[in-house]
gemmi code that builds the backbone of each chain (N, CA, C; Angstrom):
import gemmi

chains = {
    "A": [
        ("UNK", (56.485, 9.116, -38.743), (56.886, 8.293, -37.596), (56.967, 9.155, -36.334)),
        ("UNK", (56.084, 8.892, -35.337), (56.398, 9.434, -34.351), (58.007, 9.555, -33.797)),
        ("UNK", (58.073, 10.590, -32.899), (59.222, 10.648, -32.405), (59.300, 10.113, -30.921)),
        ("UNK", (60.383, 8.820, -30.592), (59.982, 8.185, -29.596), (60.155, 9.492, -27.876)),
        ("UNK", (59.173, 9.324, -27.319), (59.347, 9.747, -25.862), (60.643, 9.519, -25.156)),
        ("UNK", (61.014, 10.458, -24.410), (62.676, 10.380, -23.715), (61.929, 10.180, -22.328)),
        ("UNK", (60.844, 10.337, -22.052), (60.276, 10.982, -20.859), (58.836, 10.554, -20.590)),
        ("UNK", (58.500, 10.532, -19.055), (57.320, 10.075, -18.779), (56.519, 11.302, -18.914)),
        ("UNK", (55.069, 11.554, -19.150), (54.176, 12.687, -19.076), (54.339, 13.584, -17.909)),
        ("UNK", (54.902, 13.116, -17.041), (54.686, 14.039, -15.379), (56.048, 14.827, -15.534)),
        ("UNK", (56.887, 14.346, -15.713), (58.322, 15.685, -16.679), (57.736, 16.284, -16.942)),
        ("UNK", (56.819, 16.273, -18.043), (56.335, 17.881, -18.547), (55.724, 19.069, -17.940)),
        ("UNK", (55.298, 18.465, -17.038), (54.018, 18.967, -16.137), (54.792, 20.482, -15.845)),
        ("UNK", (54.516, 22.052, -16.323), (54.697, 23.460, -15.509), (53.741, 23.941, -15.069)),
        ("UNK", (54.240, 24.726, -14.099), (52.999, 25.232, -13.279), (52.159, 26.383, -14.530)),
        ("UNK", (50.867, 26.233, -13.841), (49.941, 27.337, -14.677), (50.615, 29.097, -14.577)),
        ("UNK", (50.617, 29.079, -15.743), (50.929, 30.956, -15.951), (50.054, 31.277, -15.187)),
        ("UNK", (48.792, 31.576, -15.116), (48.434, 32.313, -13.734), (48.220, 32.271, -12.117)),
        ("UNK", (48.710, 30.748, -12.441), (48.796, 30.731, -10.632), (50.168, 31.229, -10.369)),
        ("UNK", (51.204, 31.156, -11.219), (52.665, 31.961, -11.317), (52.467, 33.061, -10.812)),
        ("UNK", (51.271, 34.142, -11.745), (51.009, 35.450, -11.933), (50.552, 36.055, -10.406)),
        ("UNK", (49.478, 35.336, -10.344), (48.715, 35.306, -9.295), (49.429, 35.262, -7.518)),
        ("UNK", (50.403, 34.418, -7.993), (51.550, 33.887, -6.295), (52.481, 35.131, -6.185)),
        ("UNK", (52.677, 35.877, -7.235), (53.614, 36.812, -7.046), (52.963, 37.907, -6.139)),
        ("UNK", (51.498, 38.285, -6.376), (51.134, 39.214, -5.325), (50.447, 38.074, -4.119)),
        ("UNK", (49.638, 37.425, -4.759), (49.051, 36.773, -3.666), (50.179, 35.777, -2.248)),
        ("UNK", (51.235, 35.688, -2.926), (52.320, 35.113, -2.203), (52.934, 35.546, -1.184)),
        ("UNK", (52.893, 36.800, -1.341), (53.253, 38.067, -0.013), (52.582, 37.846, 1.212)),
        ("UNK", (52.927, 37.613, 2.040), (52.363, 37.167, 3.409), (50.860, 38.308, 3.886)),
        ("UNK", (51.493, 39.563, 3.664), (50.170, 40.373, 3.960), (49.387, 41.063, 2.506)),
        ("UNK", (49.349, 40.675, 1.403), (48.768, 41.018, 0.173), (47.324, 40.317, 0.494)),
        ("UNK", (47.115, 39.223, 0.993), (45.670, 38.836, 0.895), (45.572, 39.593, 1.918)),
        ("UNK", (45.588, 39.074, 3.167), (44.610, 39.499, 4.328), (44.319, 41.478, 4.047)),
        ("UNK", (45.339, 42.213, 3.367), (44.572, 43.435, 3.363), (43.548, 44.128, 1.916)),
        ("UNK", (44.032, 42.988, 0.689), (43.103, 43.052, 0.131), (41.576, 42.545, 0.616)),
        ("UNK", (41.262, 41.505, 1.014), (40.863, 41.355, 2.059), (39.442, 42.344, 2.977)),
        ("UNK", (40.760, 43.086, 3.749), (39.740, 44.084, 4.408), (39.627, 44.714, 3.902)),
        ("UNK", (39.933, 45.524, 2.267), (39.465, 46.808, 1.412), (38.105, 45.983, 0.965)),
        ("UNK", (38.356, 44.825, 0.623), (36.774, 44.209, 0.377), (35.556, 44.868, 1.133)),
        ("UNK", (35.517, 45.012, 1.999), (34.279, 45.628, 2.898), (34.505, 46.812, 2.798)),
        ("UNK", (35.409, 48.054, 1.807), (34.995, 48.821, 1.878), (36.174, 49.684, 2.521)),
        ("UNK", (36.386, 51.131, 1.441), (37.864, 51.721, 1.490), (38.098, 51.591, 3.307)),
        ("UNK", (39.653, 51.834, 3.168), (39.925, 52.161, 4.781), (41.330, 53.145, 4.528)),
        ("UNK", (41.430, 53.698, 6.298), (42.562, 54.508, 6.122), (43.680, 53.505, 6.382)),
        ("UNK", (45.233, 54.308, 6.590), (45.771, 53.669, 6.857), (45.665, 52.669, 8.185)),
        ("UNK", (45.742, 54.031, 9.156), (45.722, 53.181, 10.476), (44.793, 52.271, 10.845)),
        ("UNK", (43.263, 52.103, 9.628), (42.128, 51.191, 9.798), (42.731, 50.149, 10.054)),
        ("UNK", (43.537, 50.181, 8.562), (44.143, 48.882, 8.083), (45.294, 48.164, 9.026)),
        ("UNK", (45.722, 49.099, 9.571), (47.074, 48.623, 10.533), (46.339, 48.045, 11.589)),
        ("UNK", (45.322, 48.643, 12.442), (44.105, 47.788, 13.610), (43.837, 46.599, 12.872)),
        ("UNK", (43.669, 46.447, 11.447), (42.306, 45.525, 11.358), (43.637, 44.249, 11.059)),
        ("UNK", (44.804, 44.152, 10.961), (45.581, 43.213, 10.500), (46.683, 42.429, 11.890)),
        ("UNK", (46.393, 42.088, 12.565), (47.489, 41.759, 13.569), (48.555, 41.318, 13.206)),
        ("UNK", (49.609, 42.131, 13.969), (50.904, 41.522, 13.713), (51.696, 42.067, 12.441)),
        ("UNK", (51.395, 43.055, 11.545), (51.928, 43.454, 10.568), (52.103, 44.962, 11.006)),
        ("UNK", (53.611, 45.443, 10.554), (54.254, 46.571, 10.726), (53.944, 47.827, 9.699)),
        ("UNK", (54.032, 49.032, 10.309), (53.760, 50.531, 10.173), (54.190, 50.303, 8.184)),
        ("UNK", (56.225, 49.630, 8.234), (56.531, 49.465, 7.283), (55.997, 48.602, 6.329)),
        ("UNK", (55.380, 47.192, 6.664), (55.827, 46.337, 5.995), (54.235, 46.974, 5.080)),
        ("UNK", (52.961, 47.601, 5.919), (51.647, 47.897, 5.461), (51.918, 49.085, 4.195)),
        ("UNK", (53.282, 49.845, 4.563), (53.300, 51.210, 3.783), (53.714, 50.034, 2.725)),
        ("UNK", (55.064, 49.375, 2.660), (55.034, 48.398, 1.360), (54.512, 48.181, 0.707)),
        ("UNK", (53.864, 47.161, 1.002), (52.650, 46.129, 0.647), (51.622, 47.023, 0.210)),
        ("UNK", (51.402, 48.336, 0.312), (50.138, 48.943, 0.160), (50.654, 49.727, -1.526)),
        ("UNK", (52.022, 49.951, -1.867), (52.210, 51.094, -2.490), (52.689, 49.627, -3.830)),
        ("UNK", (52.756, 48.912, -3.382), (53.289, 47.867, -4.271), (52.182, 47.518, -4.978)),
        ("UNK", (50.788, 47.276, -3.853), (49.175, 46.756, -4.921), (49.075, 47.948, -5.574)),
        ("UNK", (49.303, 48.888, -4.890), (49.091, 49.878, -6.108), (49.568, 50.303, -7.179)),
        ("UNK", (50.767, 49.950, -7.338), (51.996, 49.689, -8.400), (51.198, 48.333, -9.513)),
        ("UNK", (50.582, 47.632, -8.533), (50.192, 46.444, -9.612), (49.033, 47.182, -10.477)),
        ("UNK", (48.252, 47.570, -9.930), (46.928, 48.330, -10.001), (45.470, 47.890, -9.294)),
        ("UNK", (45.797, 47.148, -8.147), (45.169, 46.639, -7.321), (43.963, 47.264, -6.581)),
        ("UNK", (44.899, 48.677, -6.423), (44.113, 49.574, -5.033), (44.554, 51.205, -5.450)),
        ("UNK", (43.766, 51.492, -5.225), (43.971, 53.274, -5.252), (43.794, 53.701, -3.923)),
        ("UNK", (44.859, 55.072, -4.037), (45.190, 55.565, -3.334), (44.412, 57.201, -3.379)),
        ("UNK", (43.737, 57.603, -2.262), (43.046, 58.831, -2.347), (43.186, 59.570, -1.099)),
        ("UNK", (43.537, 61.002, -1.310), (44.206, 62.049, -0.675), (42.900, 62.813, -0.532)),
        ("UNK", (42.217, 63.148, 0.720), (41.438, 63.580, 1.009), (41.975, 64.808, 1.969)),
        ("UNK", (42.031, 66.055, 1.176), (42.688, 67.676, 1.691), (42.090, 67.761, 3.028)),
        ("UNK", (42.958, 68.223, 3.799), (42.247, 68.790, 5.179), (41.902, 69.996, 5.571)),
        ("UNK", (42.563, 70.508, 6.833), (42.740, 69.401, 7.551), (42.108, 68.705, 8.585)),
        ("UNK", (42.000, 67.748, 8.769), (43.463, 67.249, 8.822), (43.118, 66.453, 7.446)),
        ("UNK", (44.678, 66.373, 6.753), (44.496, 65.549, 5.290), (44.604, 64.165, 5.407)),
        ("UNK", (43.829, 62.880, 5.076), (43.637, 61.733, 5.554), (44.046, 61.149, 4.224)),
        ("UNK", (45.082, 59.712, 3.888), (45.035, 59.198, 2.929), (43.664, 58.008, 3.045)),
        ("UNK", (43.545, 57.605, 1.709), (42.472, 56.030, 2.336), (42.960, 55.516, 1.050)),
        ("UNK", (43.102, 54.062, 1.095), (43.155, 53.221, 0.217), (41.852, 52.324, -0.039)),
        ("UNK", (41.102, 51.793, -1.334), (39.961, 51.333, -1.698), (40.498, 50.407, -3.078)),
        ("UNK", (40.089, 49.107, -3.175), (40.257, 48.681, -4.208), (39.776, 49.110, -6.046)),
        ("UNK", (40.467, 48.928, -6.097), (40.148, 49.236, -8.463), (39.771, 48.258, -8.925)),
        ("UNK", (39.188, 47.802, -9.688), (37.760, 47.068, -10.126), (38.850, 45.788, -9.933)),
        ("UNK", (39.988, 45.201, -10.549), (40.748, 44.331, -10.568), (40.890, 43.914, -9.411)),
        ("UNK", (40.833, 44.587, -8.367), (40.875, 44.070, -6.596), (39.875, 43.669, -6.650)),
        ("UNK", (39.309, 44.357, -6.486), (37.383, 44.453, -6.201), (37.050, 42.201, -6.454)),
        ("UNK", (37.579, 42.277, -8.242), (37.288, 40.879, -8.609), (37.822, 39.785, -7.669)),
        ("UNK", (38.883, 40.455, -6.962), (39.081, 38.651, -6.081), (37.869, 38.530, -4.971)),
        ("UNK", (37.420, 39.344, -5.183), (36.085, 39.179, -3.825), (36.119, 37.504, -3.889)),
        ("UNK", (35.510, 36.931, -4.932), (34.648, 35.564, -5.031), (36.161, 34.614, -4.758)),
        ("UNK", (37.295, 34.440, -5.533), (37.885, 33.144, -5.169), (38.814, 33.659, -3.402)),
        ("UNK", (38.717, 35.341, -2.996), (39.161, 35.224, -1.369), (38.051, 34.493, -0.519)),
        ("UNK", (36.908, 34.888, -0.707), (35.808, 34.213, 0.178), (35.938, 32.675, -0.227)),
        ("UNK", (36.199, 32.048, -1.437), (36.662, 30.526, -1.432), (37.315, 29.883, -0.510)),
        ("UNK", (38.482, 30.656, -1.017), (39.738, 30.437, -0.035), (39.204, 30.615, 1.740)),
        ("UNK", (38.409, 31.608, 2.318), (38.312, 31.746, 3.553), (37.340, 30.423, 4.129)),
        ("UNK", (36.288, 30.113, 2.696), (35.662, 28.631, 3.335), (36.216, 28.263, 3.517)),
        ("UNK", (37.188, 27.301, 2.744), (38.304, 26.262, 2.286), (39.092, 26.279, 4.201)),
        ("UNK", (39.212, 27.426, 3.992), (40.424, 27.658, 5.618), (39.245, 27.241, 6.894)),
        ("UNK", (38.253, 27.258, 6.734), (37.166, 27.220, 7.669), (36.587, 25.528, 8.048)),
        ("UNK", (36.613, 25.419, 6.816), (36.561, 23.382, 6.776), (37.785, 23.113, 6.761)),
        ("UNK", (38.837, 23.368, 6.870), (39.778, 22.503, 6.524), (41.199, 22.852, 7.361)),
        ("UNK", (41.115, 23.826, 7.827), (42.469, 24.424, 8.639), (41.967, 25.189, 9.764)),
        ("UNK", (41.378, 24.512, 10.690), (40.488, 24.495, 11.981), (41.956, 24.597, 13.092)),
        ("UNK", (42.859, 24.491, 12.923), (43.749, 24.566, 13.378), (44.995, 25.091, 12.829)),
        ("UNK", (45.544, 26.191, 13.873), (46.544, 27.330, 13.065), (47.962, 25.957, 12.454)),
        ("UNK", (48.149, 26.033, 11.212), (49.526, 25.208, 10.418), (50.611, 25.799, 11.154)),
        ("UNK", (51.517, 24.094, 11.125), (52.577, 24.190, 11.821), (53.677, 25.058, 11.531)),
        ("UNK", (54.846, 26.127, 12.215), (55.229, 27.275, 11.651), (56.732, 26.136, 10.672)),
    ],
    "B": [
        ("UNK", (20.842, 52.749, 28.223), (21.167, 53.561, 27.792), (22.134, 53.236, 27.077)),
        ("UNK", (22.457, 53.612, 25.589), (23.258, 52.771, 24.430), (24.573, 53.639, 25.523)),
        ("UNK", (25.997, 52.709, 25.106), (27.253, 53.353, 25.473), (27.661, 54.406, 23.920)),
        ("UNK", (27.764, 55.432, 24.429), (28.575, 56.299, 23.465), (29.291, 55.924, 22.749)),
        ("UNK", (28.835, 55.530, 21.219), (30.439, 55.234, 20.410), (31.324, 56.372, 20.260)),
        ("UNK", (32.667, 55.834, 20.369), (33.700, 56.503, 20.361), (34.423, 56.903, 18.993)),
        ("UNK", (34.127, 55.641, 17.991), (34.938, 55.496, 17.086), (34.025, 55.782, 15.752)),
        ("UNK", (34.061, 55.107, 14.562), (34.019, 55.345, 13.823), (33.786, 53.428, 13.275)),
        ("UNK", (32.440, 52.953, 12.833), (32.551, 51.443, 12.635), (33.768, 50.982, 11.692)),
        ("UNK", (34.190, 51.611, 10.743), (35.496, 51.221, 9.991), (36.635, 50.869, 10.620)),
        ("UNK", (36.723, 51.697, 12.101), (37.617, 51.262, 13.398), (37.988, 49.910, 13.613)),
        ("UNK", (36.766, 49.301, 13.606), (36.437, 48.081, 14.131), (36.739, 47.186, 13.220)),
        ("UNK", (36.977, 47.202, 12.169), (37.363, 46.402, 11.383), (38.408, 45.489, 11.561)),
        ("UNK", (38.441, 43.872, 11.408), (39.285, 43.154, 11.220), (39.698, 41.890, 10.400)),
        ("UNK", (40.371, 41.622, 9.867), (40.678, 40.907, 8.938), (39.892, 39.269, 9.440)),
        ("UNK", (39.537, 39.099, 8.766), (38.546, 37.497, 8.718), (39.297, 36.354, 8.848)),
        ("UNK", (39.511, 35.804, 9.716), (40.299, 34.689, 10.758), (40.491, 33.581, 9.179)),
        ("UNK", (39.758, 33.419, 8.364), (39.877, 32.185, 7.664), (41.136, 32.752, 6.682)),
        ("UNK", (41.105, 34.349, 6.710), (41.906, 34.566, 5.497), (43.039, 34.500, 6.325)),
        ("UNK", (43.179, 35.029, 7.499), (44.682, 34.897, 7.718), (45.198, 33.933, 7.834)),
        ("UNK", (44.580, 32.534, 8.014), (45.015, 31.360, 8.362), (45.399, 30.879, 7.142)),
        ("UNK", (44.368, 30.748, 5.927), (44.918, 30.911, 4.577), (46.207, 31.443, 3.990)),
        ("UNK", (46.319, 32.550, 4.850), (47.582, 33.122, 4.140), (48.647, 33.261, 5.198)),
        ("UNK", (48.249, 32.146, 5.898), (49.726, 31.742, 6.686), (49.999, 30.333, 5.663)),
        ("UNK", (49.996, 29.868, 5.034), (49.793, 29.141, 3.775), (50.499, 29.431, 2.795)),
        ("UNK", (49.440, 30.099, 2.063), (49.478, 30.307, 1.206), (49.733, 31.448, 0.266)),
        ("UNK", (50.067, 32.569, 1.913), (50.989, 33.954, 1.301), (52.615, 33.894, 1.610)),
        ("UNK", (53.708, 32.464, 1.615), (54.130, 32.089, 1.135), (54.642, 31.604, -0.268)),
        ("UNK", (55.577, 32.461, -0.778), (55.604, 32.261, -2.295), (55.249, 31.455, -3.420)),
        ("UNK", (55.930, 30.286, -2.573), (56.028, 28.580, -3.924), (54.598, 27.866, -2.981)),
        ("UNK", (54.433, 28.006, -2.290), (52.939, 27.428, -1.779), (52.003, 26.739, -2.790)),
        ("UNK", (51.595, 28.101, -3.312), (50.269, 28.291, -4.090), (50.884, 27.335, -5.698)),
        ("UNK", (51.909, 27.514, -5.774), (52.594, 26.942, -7.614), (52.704, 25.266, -7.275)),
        ("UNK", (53.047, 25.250, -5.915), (53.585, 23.523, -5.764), (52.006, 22.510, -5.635)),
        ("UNK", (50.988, 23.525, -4.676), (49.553, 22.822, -4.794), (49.189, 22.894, -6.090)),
        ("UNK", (49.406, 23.973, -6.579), (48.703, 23.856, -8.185), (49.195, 23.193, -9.074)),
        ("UNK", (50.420, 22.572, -8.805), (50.783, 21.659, -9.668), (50.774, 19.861, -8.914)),
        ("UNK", (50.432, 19.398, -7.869), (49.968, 18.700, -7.403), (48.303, 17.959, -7.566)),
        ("UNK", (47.664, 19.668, -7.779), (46.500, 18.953, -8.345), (46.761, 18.370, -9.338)),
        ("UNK", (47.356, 18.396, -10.170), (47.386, 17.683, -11.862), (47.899, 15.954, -11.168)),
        ("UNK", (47.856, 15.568, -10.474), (48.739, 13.996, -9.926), (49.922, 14.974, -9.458)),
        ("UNK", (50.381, 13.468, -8.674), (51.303, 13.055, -7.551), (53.118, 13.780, -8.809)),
        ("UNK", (53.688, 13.707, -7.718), (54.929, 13.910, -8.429), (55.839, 13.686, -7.889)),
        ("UNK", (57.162, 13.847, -8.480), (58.390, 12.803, -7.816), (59.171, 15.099, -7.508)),
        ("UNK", (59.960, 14.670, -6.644), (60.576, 16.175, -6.343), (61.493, 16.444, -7.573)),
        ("UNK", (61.570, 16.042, -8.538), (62.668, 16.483, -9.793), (61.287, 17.303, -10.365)),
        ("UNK", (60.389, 16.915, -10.301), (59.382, 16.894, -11.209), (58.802, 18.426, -10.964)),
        ("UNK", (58.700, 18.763, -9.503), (58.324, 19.129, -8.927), (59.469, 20.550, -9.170)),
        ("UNK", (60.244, 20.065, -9.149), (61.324, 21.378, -9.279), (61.661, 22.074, -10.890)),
        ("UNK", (60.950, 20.854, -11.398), (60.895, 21.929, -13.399), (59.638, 21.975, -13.240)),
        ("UNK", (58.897, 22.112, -12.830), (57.618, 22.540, -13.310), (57.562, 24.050, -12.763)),
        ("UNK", (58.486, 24.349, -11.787), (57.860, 25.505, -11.094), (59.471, 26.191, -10.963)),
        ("UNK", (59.601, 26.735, -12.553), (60.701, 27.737, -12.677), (61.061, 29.002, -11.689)),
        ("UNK", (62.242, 28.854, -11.212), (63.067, 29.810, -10.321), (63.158, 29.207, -8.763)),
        ("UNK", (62.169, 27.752, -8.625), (62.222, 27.695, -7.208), (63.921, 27.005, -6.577)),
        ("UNK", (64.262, 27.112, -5.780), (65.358, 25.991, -5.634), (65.268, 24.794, -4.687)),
        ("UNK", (66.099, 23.803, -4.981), (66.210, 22.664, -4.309), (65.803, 22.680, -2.763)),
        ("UNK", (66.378, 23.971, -2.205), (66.065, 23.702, -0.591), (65.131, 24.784, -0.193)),
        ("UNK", (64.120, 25.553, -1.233), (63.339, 26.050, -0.768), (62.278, 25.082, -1.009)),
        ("UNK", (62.034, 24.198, -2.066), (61.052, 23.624, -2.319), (61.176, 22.311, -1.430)),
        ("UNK", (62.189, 21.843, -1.061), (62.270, 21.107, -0.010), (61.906, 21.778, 1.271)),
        ("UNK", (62.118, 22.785, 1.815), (61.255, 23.626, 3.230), (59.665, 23.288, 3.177)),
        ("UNK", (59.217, 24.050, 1.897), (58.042, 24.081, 1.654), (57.280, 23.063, 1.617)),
        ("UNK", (57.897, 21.681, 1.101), (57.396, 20.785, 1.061), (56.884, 20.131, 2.236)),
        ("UNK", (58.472, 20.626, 3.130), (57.623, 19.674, 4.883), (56.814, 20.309, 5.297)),
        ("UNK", (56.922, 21.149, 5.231), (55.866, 22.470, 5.734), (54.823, 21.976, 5.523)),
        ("UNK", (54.242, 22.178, 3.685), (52.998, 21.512, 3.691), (52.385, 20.170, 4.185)),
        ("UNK", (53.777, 19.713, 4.075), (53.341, 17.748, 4.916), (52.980, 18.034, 6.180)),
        ("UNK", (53.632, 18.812, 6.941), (53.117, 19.314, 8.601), (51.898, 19.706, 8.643)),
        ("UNK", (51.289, 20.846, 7.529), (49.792, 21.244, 7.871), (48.988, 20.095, 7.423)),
        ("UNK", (49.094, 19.178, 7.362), (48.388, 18.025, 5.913), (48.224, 18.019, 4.736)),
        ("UNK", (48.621, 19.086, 4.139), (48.107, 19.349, 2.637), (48.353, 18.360, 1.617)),
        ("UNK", (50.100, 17.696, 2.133), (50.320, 16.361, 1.482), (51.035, 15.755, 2.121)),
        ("UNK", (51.141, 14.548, 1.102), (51.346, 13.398, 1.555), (52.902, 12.692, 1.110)),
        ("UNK", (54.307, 12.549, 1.477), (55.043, 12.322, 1.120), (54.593, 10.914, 1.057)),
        ("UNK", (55.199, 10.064, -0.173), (55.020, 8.311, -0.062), (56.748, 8.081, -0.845)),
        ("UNK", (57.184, 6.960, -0.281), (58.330, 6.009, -0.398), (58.000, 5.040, -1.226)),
        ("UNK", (58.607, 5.193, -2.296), (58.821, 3.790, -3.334), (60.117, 3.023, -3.366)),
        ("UNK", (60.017, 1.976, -2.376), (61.214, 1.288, -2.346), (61.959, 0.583, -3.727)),
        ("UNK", (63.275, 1.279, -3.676), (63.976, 0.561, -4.880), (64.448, -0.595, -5.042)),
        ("UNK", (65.535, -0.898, -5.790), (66.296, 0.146, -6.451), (65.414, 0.763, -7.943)),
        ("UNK", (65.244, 2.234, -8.236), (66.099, 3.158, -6.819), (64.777, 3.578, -6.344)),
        ("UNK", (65.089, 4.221, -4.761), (64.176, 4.386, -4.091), (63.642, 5.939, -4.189)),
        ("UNK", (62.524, 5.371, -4.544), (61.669, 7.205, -5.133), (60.606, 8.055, -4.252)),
        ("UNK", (60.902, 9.526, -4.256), (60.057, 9.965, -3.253), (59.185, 10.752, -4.314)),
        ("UNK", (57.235, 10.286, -3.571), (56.931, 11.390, -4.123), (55.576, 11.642, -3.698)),
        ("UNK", (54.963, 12.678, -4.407), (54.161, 13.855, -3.167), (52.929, 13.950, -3.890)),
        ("UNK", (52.186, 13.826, -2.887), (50.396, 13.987, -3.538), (49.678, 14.797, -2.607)),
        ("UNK", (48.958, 15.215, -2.880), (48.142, 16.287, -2.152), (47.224, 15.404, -1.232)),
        ("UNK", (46.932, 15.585, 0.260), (45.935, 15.368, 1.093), (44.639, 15.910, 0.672)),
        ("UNK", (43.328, 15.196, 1.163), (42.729, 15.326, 0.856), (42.176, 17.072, 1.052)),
        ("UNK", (42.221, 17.437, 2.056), (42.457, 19.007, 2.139), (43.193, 19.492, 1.499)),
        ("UNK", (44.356, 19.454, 0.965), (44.568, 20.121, 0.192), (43.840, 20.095, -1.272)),
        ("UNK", (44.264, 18.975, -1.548), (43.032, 18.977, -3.070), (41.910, 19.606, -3.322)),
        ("UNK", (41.508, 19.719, -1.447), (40.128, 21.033, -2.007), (40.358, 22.424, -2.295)),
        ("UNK", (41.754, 22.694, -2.387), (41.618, 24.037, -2.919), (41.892, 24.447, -4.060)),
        ("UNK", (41.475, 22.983, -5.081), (41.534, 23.318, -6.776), (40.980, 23.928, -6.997)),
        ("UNK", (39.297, 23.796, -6.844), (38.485, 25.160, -6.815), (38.740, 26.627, -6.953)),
        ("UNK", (39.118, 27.132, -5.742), (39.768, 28.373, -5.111), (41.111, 28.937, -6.115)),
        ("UNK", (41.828, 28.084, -6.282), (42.750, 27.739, -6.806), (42.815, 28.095, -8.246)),
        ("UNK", (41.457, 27.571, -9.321), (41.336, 27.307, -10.632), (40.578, 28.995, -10.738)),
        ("UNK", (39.410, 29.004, -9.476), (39.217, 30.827, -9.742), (40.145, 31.881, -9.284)),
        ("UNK", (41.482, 31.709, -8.172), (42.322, 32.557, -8.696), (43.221, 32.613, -10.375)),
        ("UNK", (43.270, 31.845, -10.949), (44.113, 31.452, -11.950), (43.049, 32.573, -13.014)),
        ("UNK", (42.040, 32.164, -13.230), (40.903, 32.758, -14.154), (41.028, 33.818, -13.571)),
        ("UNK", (40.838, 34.836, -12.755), (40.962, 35.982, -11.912), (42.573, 36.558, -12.999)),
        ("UNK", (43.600, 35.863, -12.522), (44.613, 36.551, -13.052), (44.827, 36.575, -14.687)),
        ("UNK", (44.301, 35.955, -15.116), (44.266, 35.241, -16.880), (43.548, 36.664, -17.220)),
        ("UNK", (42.374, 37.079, -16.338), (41.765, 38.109, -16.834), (42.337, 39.769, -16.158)),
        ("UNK", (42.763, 39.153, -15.440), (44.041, 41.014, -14.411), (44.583, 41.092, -14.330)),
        ("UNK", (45.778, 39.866, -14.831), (46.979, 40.308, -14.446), (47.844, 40.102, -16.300)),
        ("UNK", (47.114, 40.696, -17.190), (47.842, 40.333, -18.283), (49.630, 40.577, -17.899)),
        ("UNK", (49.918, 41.885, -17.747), (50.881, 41.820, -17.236), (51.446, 41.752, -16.371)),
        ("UNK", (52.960, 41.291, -15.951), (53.625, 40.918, -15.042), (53.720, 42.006, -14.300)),
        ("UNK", (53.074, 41.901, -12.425), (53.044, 43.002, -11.706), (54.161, 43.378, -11.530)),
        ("UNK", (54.523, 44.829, -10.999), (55.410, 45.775, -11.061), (56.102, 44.887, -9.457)),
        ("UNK", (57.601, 44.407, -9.780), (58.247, 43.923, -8.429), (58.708, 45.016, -7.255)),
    ],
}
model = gemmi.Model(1)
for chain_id, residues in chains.items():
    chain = gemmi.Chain(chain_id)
    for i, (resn, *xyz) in enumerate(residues, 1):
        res = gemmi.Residue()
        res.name, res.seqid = resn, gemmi.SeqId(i, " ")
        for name, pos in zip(("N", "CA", "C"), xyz):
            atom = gemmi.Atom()
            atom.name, atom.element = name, gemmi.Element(name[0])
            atom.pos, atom.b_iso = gemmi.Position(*pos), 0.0
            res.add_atom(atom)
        chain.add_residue(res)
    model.add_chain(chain)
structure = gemmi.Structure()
structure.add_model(model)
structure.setup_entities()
């Protein structure tokens, strides 16, 4: 005998384990846009600080030591002098190439106008 | 006569207008978990708040107008008794199941484990 339902189907409904997974880095306000610009190819720090408007000295040292904590991005110490760090994505970065360029269509048809703050 | 570059083309680098607009969005935490669970159908805000463990009542309520402000969805009124609110994705938003379903596959395959907080 079945056991009767307490509940409609849409109760059950949890979010997907990897969009969970996924929101925890991708959720960070500056985690995309500088994965992002390592896409085209390692940069230094201060590349990265030009190429991002509006994001701080700190919040980039963060955000940078944290993808790398995930295993996002490597970090490479090039001896001087002068000694230059550069950060470049690890094959696991590298892979969001295809659903960031989604996402940048998606923003291109569809959010033609900056969202309300 | 070409002008002397000064810099270095990596200089020049800047983050791609679609991503930042994207991730004025969607680099917002519960963003990305509340669309992804919207694609599956419409939902009532109880619904909305167990599906997407740790969020709370008045963040997912922020988020929610938020997204109603950019269009992404659509609040609708079901007059009672009792009177029910509940939320479906705009048609823009729905297009970023796509994007959406290849970040998820992206992390299913990189992010076995839970990134380092």
């Amino acid at each position: 005998m079945a056991v009767k339902q307490e509940h409609a189907p849409e109760q059950c409904k949890v979010v997907d384990e990897g969009i969970t997974r996924v929101f925890q880095v991708l959720g960070k306000r500056w985690n995309g846009p500088i994965i992002s610009v390592l896409i085209d190819g390692p940069a230094h720090f201060a590349d990265l600080r030009r190429a991002i408007p509006g994001i701080s000295e700190r919040m980039l040292s963060d955000r940078l030591a944290e993808l790398g904590a995930t295993g996002l991005l490597l970090r490479e110490v090039t001896e001087g002098p002068p000694l230059r760090v550069s950060y470049r994505l690890a094959e696991k970065g590298a892979a969001l190439e295809s659903p960031l360029r989604e996402l940048a269509a998606w923003a291109e048809k569809h959010l033609t106008d900056k969202p309300a703050c």
